[in-house]
C-alpha positions as CSV (number, residue, x, y, z in Angstrom):
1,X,0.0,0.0,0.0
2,X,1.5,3.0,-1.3
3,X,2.1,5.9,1.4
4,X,3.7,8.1,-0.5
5,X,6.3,9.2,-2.5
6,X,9.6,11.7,-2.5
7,X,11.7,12.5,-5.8
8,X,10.7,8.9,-7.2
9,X,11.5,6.8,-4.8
10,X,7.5,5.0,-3.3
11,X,6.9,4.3,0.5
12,X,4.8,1.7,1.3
13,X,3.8,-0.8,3.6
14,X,4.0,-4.3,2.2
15,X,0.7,-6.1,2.3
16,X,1.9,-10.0,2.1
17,X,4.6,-11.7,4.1
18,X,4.8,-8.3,6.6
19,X,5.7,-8.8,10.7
20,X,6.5,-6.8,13.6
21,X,7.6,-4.4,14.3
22,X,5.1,-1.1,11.8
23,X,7.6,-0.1,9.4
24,X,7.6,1.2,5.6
25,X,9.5,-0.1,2.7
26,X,11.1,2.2,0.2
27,X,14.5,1.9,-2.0
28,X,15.2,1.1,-5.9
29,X,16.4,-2.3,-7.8
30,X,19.7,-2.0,-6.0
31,X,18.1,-1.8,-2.1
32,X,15.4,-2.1,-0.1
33,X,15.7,0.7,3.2
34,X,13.0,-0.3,6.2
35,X,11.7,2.7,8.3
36,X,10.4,1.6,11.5
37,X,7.0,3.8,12.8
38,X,5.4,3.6,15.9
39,X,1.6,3.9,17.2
40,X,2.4,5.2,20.8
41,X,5.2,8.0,19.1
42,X,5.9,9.9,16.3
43,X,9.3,8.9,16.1
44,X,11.1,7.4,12.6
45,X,14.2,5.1,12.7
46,X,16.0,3.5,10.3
47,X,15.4,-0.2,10.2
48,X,18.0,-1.7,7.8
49,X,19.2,-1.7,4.3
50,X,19.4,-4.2,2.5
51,X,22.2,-5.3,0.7
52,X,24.3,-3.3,3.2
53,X,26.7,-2.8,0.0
54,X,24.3,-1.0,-1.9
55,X,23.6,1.2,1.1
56,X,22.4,4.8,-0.6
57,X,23.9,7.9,1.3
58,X,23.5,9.2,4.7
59,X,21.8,12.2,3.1
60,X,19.1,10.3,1.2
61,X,18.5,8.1,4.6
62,X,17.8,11.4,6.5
63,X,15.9,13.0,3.5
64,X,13.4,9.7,3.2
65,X,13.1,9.6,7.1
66,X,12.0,13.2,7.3
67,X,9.3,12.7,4.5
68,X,7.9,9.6,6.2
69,X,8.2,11.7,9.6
70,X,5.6,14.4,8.4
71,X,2.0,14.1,9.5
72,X,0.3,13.2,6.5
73,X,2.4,10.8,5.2
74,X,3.1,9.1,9.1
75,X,-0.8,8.9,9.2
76,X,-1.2,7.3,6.2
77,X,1.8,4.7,7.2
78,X,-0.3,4.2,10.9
79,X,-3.7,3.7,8.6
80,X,-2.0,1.2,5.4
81,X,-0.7,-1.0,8.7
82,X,-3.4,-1.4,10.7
83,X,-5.7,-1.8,7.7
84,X,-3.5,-5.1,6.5
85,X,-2.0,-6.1,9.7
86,X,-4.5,-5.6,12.5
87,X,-2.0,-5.5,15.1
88,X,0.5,-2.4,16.9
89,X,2.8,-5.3,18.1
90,X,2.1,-4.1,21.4
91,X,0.6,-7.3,22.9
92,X,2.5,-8.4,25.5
93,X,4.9,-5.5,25.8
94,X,5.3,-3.8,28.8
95,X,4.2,0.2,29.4
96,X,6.1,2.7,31.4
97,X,3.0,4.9,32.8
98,X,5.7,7.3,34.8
99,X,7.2,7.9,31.5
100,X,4.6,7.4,29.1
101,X,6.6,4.6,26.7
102,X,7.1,1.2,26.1
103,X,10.0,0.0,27.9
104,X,12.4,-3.2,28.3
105,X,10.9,-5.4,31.2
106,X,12.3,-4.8,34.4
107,X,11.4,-6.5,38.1
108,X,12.6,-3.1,39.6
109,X,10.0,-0.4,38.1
110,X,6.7,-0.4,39.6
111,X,5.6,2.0,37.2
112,X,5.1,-0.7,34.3
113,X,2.4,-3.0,33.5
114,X,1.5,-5.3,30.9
115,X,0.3,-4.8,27.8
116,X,-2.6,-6.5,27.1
117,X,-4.4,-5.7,24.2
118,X,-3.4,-2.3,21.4
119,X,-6.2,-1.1,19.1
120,X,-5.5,1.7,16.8
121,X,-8.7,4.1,15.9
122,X,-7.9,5.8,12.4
123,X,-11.2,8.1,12.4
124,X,-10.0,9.8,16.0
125,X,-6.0,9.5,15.3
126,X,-6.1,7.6,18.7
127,X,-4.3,4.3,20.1
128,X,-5.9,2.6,22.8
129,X,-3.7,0.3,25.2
130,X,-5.7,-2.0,27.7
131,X,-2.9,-2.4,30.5
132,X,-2.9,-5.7,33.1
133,X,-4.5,-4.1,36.1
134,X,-6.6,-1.5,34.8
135,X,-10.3,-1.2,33.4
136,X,-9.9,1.6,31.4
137,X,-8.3,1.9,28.3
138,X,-4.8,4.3,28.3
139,X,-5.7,6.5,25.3
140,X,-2.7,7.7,23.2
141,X,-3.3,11.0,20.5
142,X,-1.2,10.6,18.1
């Protein structure tokens, strides 16, 4: 599903064969460059490029990671994902509500709980976290 595109090069989230963790595709016949996205931030990373040896410049990396960061075209990321994958990968995680993030799990924070269940809702822009412990949903706008 296409996202979006920047000086010819398409973004897009694959629709078959895709897993954890949201990310987009984008690159040329040489490589493939994985953007990771998140539904609880609005934070971009580079995944991986693949081959390594084909690697495109630092520059273009940044450039791409900026487009994909804007609000329109991180929406539509959020909104191609949960339409083909119906999941955040958030199950099972473990949320930090001092700090307001997903964090490693620790036996020494009593801050964290489990993540139970993640539901994204793409009319309100919202993710909605059902946390071990508590009835009410945690609701994140994005």
């Amino acid at each position: 599903m296409k996202v979006c595109s920047h000086k010819g090069y398409v973004i897009a989230v694959f629709t078959r064969n895709e897993h954890c963790p949201p990310h987009v595709h984008v690159g040329t016949s040489e490589w493939d460059a994985r953007f990771l996205f998140s539904f609880w931030h609005n934070g971009i990373r580079l995944w991986d490029v693949i081959p390594a040896k084909n690697e495109p410049s630092a520059r273009v990396l940044e450039e791409l990671r900026q487009v994909i960061k804007r609000r329109p075209n991180l929406r539509r990321a959020r909104e191609c994902w949960w339409k083909s994958r119906k999941t955040l990968c958030l199950e099972h995680q473990v949320w930090d509500l001092e700090s307001g993030e997903v964090v490693a799990p620790r036996h020494d924070r009593l801050s964290t709980t489990l993540i139970l269940s993640a539901l994204f809702d793409d009319q309100a822009y919202k993710t909605q976290l059902r946390l071990a412990g508590y009835s009410v949903p945690l609701e994140i706008e994005l």
